[in-house]
C-alpha positions in Angstrom: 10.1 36.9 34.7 13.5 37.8 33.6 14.5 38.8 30.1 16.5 36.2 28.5 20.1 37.2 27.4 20.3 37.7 24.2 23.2 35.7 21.6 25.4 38.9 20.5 28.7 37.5 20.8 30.1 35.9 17.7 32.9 33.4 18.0 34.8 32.3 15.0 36.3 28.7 15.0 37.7 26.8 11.6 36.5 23.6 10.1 38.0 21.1 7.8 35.1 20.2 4.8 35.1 16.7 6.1 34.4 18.1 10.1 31.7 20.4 9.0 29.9 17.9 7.0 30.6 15.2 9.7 29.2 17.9 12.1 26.2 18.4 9.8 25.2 15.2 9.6 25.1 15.0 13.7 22.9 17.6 13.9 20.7 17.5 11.3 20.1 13.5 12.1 19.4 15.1 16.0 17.1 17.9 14.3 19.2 21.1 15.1 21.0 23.7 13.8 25.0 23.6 13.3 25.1 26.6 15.8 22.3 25.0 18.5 24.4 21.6 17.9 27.4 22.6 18.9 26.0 25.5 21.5 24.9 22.1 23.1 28.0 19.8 22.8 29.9 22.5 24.3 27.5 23.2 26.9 27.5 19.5 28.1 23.6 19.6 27.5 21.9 16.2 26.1 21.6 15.8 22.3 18.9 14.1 21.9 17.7 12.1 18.5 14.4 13.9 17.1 11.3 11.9 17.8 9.6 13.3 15.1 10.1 11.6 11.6 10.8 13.5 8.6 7.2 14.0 6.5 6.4 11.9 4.2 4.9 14.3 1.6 2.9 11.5 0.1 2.0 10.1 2.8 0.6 13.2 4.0 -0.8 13.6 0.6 -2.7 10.3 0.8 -4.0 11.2 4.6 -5.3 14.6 3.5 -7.9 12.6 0.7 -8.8 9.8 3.0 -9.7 12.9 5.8 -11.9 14.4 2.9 -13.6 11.2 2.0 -13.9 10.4 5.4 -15.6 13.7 6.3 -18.0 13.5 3.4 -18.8 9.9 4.5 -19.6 11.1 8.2 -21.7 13.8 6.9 -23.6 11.6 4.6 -24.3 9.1 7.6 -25.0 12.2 10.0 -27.7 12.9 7.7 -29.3 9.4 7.1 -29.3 9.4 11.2 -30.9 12.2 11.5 -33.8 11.2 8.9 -33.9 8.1 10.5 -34.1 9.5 14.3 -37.1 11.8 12.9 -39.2 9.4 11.3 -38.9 7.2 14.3 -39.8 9.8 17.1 -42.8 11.2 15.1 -43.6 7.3 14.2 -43.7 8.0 10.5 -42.8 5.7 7.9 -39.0 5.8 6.4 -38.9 8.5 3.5 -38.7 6.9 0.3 -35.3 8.0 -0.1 -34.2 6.3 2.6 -35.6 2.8 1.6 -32.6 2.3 -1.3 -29.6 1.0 0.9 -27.3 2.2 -1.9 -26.1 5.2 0.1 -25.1 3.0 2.8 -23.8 0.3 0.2 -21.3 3.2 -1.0 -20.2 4.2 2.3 -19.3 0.4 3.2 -17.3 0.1 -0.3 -15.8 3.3 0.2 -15.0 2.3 3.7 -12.8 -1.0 2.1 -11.1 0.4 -0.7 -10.0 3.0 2.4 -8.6 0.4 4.2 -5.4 -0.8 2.1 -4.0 2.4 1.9 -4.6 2.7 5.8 -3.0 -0.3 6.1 -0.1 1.1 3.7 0.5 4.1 5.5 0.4 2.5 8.5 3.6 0.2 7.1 5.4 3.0 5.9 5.2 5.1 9.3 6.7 2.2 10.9 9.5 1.6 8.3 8.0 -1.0 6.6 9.3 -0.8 3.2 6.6 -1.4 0.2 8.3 -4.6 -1.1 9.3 -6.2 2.5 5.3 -7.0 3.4 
């Protein structure tokens, strides 16, 4: 595989403020640098609009706790499961433990208060503003 060239020729080129912001604004709304932008332009390659949105930092915030409660909630049922699977193959009765349904009443309630804020960050990916539902 051949060594790429490397960039070690600088070429110096003048800007009114109102170009190089204009220019800024291309290709940061493309996700580029100022140099890869116009390497591009003058290259006649595509400049393509980033498919990736910005991050939402509280969306990602809100994600990050519903993963956590999520986790703990699987674990939580993985275990019930397992209790339950146990008892049954060695045809034993359900541990006592087992018999108060409020572990499983938790998980279902934790499971709908989950689900407006799903629904929330779902409208804000998509550009749904808050106040337009």
């Amino acid at each position: 595989m051949p060594t790429p060239e490397k960039k070690e020729k600088v070429v110096s080129i003048r800007f009114r403020e109102s170009e190089l912001s204009n220019l800024d604004e291309q290709a940061d709304a493309v996700n580029l640098s100022r140099s890869a932008y116009i390497t591009r332009k003058l290259q006649g390659l595509p400049v393509l609009p980033s498919r990736v949105p910005g991050v939402n930092w509280n969306i990602y915030r809100q994600l990050g706790e519903i993963s956590t409660q999520l986790s703990a909630l699987g674990n939580n049922i993985n275990q019930m499961a397992k209790v339950l699977n146990t008892a049954n193959q060695q045809r034993q009765p359900l541990p006592s433990n087992l018999n108060n349904v409020d572990d499983l009443t938790e998980a279902f309630a934790l499971i709908e208060q989950l689900k407006p804020t799903l629904k929330q960050i779902r409208l804000e990916l998509s550009g749904v503003e808050s106040n337009e539902q």
